[in-house]
C-alpha positions as CSV (number, residue, x, y, z in Angstrom):
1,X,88.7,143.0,103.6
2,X,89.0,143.2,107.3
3,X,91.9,145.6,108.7
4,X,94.6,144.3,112.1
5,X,93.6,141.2,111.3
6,X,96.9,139.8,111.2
7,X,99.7,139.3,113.5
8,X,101.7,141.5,114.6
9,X,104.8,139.6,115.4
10,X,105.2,138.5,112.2
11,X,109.2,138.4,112.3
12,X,112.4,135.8,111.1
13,X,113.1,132.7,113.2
14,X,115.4,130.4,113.1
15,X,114.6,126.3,112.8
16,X,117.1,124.4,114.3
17,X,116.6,120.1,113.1
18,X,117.8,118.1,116.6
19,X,118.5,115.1,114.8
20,X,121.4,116.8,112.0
21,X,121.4,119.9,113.6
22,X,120.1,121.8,110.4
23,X,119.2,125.8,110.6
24,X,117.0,127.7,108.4
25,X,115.5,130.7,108.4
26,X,112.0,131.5,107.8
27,X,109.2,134.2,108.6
28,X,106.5,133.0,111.8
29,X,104.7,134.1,114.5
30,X,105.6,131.3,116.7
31,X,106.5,132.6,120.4
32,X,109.8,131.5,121.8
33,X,112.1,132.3,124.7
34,X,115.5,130.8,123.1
35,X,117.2,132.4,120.4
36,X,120.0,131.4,118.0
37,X,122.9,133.3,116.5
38,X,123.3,132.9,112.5
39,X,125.6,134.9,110.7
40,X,126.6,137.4,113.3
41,X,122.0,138.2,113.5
42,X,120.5,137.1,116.3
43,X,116.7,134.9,115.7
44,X,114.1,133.7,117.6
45,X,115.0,130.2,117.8
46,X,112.1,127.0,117.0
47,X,113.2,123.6,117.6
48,X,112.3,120.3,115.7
49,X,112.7,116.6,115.8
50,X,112.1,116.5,112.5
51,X,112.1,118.4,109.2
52,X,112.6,118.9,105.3
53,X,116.4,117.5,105.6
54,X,116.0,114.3,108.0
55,X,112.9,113.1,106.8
56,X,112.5,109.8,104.9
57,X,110.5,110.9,102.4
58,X,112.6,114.4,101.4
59,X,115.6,112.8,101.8
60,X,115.2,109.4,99.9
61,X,116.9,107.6,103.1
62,X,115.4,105.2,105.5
63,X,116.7,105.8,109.4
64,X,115.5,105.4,112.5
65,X,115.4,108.2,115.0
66,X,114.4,106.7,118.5
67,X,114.1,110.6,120.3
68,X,112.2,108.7,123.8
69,X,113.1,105.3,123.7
70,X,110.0,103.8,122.6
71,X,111.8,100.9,120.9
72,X,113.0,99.7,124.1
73,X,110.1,100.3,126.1
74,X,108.1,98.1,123.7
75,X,110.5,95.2,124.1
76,X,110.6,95.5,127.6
77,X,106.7,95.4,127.8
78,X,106.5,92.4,125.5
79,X,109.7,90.3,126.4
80,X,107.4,87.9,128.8
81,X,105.6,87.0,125.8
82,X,108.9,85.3,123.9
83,X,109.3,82.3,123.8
């Protein structure tokens, strides 16, 4: 087996969901700039749109999260075609 071939930075960091504002805590070598205090420790801090708690098919629910407004930007675009 090959020896340093693994990160160094291997460390906790902290996933933040946007859209329910879910935290948890996992090991990664992601690089990051922001951090996030959890119980008193401060973590690196990753964000995400979406994860194991807001998604449709973890959660059993069906919603609709519209982060950039492409909804409305397609029915702007195609409005002229209505009749």
């Amino acid at each position: 087996m090959q020896k340093d071939i693994h990160p160094g930075n291997y460390r906790l960091v902290a996933f933040k969901d946007m859209s329910n504002d879910d935290v948890f805590l996992t090991k990664s070598t992601a690089d990051t700039k922001e951090t996030l205090e959890v119980d008193g420790v401060e973590y690196p801090l990753i964000k995400l749109e979406i994860s194991r708690s807001s998604h449709p098919f973890y959660t059993g629910k069906s919603k609709l999260i519209d982060t950039a407004g492409r909804i409305d930007k397609f029915k702007n675009k195609y409005a002229k075609f209505k009749k």
